[in-house]
MOPAC internal coordinates of N, CA, C and O (Angstrom, degrees):
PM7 1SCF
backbone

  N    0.0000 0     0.00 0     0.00 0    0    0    0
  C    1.4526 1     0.00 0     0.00 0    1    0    0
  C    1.5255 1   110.47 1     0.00 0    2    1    0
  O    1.2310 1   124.86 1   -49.69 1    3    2    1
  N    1.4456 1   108.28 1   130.31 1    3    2    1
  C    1.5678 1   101.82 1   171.15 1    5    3    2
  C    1.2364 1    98.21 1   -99.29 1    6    5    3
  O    1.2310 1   116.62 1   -32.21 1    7    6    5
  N    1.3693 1   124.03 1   147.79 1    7    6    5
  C    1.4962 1   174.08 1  -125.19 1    9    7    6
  C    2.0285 1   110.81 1  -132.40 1   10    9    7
  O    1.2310 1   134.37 1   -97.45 1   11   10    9
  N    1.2122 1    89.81 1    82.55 1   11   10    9
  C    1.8218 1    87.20 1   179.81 1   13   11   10
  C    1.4510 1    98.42 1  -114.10 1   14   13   11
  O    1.2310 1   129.44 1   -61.05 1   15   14   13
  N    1.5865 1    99.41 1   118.95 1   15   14   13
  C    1.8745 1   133.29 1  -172.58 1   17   15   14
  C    1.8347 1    86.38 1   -73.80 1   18   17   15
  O    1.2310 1   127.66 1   -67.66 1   19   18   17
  N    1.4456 1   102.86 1   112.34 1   19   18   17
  C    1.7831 1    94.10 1   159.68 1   21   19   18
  C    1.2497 1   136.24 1   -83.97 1   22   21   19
  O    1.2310 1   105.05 1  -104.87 1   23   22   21
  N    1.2647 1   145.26 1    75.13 1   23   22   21
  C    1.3387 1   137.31 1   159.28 1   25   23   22
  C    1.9167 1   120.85 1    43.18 1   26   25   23
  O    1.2310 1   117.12 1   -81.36 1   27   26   25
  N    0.9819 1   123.09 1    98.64 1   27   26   25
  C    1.6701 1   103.07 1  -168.46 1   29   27   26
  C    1.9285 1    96.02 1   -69.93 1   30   29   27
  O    1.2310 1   103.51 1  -174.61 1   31   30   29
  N    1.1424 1   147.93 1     5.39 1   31   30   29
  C    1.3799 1   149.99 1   136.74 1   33   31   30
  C    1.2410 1   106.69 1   -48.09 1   34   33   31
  O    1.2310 1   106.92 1   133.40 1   35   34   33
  N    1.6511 1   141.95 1   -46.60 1   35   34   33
  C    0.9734 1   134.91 1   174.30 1   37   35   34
  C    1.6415 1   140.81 1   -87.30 1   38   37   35
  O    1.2310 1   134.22 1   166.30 1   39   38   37
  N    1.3643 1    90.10 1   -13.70 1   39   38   37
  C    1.6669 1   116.71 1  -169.17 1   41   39   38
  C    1.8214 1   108.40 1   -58.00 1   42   41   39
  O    1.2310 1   121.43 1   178.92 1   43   42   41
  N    1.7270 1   114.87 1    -1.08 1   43   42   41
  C    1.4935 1   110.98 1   168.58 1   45   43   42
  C    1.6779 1   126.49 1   -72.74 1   46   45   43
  O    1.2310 1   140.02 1   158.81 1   47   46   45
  N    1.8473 1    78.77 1   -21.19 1   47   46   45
  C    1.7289 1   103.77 1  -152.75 1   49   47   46
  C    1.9637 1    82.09 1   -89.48 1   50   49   47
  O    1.2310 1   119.75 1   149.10 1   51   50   49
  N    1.1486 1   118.09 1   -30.90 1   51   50   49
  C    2.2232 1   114.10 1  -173.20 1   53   51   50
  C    1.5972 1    89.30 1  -100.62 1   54   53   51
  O    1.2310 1   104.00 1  -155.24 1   55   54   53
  N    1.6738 1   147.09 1    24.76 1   55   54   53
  C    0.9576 1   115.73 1   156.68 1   57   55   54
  C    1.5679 1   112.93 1    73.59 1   58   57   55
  O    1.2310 1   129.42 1  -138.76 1   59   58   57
  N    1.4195 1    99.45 1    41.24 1   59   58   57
  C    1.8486 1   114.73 1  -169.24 1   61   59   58
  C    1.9468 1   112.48 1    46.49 1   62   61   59
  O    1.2310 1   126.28 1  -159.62 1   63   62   61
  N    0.9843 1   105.52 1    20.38 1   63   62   61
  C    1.6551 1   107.38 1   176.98 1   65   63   62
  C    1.7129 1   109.13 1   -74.55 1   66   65   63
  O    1.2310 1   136.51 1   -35.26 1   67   66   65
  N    1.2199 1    85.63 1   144.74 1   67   66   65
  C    1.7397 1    92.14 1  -174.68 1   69   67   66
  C    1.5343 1   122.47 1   -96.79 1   70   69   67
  O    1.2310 1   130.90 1   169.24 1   71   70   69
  N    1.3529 1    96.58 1   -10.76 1   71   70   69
  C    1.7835 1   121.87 1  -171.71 1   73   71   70
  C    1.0865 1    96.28 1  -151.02 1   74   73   71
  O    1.2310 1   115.96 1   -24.38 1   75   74   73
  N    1.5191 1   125.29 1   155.62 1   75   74   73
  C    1.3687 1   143.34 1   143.84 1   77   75   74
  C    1.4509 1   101.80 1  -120.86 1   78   77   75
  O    1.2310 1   121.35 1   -31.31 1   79   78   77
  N    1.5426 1   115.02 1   148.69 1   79   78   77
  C    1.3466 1   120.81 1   172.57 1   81   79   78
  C    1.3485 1   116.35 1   -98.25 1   82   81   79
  O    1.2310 1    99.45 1    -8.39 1   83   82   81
  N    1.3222 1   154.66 1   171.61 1   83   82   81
  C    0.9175 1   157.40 1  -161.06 1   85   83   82
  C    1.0511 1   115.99 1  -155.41 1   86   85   83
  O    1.2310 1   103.05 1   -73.85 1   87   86   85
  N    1.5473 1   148.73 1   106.15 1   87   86   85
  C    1.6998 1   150.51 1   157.47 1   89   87   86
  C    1.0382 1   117.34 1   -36.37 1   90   89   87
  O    1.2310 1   120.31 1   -92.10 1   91   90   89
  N    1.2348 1   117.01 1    87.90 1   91   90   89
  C    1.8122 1   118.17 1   165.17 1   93   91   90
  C    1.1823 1   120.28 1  -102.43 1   94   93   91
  O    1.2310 1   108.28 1  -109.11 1   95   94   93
  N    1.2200 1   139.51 1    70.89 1   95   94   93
  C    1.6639 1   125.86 1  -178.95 1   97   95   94
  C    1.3214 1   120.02 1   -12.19 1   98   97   95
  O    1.2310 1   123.17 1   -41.04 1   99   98   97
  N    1.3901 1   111.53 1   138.96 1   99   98   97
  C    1.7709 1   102.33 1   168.80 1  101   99   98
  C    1.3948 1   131.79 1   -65.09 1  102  101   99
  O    1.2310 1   109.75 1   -32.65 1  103  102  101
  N    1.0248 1   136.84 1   147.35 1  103  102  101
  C    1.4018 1   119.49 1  -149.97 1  105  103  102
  C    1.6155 1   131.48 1    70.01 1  106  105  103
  O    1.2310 1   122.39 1   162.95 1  107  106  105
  N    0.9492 1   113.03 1   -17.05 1  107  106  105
  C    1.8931 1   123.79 1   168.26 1  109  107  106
  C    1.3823 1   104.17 1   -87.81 1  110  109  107
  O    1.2310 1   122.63 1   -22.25 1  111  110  109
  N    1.4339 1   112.57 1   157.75 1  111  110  109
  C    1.2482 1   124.68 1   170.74 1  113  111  110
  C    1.3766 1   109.26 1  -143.06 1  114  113  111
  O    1.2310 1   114.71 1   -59.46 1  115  114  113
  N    1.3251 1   127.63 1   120.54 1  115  114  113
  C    1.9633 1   134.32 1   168.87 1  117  115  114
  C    1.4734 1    97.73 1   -81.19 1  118  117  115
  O    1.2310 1   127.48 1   -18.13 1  119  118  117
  N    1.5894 1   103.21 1   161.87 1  119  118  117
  C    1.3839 1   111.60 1   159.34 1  121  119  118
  C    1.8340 1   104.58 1   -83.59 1  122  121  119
  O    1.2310 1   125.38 1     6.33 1  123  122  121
  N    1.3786 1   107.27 1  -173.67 1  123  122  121
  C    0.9540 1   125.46 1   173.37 1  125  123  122
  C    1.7392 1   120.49 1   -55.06 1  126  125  123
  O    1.2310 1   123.63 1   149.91 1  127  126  125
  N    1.4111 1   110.64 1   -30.09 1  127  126  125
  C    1.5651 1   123.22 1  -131.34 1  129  127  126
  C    1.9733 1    64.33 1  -114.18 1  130  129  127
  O    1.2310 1   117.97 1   107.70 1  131  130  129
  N    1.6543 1   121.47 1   -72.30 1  131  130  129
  C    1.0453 1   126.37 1  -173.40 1  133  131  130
  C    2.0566 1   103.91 1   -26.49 1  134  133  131
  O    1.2310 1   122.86 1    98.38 1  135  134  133
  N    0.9449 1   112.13 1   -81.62 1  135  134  133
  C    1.6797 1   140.13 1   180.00 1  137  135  134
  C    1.3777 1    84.30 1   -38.18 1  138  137  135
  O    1.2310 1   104.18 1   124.66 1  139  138  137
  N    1.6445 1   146.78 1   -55.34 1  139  138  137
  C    1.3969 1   131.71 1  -173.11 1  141  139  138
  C    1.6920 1   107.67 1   -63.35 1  142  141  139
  O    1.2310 1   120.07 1   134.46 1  143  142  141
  N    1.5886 1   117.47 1   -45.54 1  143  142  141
  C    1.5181 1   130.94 1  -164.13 1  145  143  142
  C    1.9986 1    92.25 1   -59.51 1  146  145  143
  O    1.2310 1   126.78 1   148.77 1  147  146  145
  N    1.3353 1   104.56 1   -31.23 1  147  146  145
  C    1.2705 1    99.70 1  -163.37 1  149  147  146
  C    1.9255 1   110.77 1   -88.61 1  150  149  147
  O    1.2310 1   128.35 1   150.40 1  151  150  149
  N    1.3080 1   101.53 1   -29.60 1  151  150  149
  C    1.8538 1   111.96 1   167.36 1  153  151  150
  C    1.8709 1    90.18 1   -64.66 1  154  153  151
  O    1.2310 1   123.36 1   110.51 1  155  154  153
  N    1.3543 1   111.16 1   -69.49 1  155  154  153
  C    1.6315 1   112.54 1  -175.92 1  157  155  154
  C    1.6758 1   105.62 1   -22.62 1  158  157  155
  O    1.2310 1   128.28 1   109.32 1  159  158  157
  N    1.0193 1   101.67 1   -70.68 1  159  158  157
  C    2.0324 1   103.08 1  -168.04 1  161  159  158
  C    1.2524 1   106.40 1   -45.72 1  162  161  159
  O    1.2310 1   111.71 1   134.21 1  163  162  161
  N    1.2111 1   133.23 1   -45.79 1  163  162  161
  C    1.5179 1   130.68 1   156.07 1  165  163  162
  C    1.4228 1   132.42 1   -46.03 1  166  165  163
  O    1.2310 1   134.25 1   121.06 1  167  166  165
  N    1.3266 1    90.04 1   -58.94 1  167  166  165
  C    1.6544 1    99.88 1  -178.30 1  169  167  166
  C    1.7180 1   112.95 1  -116.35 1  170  169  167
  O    1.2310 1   117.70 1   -88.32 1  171  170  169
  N    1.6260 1   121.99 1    91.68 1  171  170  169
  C    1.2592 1   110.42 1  -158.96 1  173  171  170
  C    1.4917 1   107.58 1   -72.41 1  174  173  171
  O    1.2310 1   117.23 1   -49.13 1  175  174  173
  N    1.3142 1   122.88 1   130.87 1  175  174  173
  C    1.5961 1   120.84 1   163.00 1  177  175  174
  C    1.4463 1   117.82 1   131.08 1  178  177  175
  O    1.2310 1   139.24 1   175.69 1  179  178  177
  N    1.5784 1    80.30 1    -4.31 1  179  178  177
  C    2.0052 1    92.72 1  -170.02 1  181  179  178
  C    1.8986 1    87.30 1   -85.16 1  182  181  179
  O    1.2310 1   104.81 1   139.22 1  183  182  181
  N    0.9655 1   145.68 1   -40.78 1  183  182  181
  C    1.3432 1   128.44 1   175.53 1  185  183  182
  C    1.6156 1   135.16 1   -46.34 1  186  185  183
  O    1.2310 1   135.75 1   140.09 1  187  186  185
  N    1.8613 1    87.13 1   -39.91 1  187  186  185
  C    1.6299 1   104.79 1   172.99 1  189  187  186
  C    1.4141 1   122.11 1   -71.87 1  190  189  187
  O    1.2310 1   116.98 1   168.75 1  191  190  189
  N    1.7260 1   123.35 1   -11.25 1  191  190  189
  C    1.1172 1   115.63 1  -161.18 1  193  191  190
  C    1.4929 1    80.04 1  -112.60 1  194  193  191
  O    1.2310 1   108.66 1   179.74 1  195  194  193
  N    1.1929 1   138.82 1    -0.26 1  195  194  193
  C    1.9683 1   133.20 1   177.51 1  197  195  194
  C    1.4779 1    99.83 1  -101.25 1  198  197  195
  O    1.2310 1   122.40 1   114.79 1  199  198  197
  N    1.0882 1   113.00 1   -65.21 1  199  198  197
  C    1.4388 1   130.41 1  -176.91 1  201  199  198
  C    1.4725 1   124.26 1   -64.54 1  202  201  199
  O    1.2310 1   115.25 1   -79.96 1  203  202  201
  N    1.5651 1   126.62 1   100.04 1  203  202  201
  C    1.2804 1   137.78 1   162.63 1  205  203  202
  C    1.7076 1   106.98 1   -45.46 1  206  205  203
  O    1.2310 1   123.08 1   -63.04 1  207  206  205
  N    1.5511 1   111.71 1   116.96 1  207  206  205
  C    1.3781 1   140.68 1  -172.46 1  209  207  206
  C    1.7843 1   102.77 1   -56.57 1  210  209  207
  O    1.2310 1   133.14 1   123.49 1  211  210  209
  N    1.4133 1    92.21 1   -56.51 1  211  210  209
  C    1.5550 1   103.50 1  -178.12 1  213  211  210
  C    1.4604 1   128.69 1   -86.50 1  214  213  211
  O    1.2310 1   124.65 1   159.03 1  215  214  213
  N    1.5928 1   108.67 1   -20.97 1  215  214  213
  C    1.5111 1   116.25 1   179.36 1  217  215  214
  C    1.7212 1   106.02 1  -104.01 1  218  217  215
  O    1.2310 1   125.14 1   152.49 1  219  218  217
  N    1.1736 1   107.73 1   -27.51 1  219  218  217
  C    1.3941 1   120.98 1  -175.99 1  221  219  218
  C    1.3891 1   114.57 1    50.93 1  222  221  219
  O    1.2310 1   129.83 1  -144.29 1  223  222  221
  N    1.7844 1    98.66 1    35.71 1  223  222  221
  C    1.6501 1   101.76 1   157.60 1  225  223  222
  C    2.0042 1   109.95 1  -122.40 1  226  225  223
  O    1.2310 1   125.73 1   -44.89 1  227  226  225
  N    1.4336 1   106.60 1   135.11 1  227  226  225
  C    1.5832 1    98.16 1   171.20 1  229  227  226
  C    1.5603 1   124.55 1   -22.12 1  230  229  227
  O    1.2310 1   129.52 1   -62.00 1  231  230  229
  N    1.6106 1    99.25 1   118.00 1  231  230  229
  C    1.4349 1    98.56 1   176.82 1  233  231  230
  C    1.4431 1   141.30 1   -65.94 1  234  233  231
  O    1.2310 1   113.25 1   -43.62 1  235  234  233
  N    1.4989 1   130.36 1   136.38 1  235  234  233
  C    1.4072 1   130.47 1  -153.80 1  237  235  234
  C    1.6177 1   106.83 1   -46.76 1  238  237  235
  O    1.2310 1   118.23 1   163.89 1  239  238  237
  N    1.7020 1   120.98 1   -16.11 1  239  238  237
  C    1.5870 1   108.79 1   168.32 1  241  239  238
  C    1.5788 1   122.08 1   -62.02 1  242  241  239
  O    1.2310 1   121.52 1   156.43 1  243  242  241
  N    1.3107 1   114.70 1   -23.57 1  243  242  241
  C    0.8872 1   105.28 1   177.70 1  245  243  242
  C    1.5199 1   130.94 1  -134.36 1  246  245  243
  O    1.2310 1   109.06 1   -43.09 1  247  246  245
  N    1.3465 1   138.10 1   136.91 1  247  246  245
  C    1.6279 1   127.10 1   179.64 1  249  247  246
  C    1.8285 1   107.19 1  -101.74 1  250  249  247
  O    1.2310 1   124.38 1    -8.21 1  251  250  249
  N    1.2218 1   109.20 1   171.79 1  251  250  249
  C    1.3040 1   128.85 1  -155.65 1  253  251  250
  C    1.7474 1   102.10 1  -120.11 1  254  253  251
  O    1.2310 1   117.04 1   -45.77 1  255  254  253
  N    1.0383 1   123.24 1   134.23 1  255  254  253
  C    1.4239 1   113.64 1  -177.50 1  257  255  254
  C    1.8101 1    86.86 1  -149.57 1  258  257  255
  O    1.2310 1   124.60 1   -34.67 1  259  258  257
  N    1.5899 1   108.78 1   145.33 1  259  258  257
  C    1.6797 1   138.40 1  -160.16 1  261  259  258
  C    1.7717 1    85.62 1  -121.44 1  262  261  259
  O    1.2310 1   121.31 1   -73.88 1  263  262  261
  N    1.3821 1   115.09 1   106.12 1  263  262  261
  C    1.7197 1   111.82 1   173.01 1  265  263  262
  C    1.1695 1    88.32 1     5.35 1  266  265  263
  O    1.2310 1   127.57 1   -69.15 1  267  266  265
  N    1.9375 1   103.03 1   110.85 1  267  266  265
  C    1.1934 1   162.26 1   138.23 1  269  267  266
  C    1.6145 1    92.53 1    74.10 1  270  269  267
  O    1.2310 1   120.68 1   151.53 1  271  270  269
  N    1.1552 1   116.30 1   -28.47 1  271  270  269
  C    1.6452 1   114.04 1  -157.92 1  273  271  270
  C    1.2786 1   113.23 1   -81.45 1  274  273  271
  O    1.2310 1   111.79 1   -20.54 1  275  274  273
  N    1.6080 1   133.08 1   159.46 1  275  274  273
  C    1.4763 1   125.25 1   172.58 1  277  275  274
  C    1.3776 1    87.91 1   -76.79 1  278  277  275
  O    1.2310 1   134.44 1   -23.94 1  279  278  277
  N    1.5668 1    89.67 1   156.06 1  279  278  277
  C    1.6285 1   121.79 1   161.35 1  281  279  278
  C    1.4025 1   114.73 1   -79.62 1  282  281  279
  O    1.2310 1   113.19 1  -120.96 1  283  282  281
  N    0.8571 1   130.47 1    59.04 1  283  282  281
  C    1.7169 1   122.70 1  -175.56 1  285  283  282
  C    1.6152 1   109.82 1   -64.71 1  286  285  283
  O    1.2310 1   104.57 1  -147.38 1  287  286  285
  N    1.1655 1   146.10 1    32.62 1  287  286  285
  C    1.1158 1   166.51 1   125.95 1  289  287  286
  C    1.2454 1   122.82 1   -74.72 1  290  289  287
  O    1.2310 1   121.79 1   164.15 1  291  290  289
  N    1.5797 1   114.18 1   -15.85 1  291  290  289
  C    1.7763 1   117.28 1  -161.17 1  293  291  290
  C    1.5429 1   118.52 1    27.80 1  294  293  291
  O    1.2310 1   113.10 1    76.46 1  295  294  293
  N    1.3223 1   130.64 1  -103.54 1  295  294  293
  C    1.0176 1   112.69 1  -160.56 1  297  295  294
  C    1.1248 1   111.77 1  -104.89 1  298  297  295
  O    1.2310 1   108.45 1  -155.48 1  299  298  297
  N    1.3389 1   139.21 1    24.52 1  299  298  297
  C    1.3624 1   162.07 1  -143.29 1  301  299  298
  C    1.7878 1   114.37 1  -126.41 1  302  301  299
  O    1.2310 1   132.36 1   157.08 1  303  302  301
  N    1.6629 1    93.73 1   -22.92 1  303  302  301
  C    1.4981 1   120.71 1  -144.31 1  305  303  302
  C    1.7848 1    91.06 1   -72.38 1  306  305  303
  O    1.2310 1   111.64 1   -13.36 1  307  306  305
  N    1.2350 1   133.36 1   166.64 1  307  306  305
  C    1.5590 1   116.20 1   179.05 1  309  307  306
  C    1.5279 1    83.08 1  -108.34 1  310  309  307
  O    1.2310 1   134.13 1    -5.91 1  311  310  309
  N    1.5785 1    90.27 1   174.09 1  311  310  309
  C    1.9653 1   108.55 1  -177.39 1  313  311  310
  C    1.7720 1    85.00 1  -143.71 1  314  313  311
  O    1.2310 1   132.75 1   -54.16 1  315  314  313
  N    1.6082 1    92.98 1   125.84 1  315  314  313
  C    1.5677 1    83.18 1   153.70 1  317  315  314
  C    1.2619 1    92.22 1  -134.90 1  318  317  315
  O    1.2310 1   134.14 1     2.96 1  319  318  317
  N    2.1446 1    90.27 1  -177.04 1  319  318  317
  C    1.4910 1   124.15 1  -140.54 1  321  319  318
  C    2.1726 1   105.39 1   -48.72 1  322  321  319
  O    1.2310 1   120.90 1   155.12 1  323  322  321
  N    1.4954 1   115.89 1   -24.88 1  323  322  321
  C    1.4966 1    97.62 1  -176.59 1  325  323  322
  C    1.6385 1    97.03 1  -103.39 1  326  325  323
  O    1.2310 1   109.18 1  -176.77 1  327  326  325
  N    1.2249 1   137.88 1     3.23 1  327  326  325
  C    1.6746 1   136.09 1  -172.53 1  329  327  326
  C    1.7324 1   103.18 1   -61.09 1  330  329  327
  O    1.2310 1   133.37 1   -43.22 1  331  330  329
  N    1.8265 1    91.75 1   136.78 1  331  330  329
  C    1.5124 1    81.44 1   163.88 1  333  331  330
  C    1.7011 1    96.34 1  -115.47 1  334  333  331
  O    1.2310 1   129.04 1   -29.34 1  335  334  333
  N    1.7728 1   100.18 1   150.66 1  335  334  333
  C    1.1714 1   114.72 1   177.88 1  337  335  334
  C    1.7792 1   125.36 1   -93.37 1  338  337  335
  O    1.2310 1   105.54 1   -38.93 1  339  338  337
  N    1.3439 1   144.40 1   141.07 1  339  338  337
  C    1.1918 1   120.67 1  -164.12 1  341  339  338
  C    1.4231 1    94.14 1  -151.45 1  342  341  339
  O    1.2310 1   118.73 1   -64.78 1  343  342  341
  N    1.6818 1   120.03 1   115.22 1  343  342  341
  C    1.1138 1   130.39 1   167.64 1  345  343  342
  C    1.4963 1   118.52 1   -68.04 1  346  345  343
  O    1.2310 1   105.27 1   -91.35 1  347  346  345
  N    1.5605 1   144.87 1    88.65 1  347  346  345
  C    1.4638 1   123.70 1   165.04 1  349  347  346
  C    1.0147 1   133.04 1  -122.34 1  350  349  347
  O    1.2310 1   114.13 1   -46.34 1  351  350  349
  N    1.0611 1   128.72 1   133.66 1  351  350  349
  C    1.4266 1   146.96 1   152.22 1  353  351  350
  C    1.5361 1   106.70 1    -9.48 1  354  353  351
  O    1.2310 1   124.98 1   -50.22 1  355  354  353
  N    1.6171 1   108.04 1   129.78 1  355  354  353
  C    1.4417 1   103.78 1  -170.11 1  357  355  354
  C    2.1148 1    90.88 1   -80.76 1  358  357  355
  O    1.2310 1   126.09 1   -25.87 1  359  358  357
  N    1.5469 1   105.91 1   154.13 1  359  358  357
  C    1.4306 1   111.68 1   168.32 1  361  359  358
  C    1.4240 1   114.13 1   -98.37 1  362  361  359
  O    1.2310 1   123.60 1   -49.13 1  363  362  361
  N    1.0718 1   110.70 1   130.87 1  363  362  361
  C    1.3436 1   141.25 1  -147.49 1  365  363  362
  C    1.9742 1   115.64 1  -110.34 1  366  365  363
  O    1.2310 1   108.45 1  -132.65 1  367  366  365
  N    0.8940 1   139.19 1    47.35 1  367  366  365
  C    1.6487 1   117.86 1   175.35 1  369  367  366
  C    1.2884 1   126.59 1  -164.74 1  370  369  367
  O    1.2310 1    99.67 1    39.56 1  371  370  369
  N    1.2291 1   154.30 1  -140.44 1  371  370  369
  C    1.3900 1   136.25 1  -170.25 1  373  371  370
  C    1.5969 1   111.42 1   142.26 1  374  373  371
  O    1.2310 1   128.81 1    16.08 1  375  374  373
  N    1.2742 1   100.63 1  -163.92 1  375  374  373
  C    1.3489 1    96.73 1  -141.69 1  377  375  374
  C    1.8579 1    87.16 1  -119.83 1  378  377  375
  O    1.2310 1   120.10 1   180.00 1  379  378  377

């Protein structure tokens, strides 16, 4: 099962859940967007608040990281069956 970390911005839309798991066979790989369609059917709304309506790429609030690493693919990026996925908020501030 891959492992998608929810956003505490999103955690109204999973029912305060902190993770959702995801069915990936071993040996299969989803994209990014696939692995969201599949949290979505569960939890409706979590796609609309990642996913730009009109560009239909993840919106600049948030980046995508594949165990620990950026996704530089964004939603393109593959997930397989043990990956954990982690929506965050870019950090922001200074001096």
């Amino acid at each position: 099962m891959a492992t998608v970390h929810i956003p505490s911005l999103l955690r109204e839309l999973t029912q305060q859940a902190e993770e959702v798991e995801v069915d990936i066979p071993a040996g299969e790989r989803l994209t990014v967007r696939e692995l969201l369609a599949r949290v979505d059917a569960r939890y409706p709304g979590v796609t609309a608040r990642l996913v730009d309506g009109e560009s239909g790429e993840l919106v600049p609030e948030f980046a995508v990281f594949i165990d620990g690493e950026p996704a530089g693919m964004g939603l393109l990026a593959k997930v397989a069956h043990e990956d954990a996925v982690y929506f965050l908020a870019p950090i922001v501030g200074g001096s």
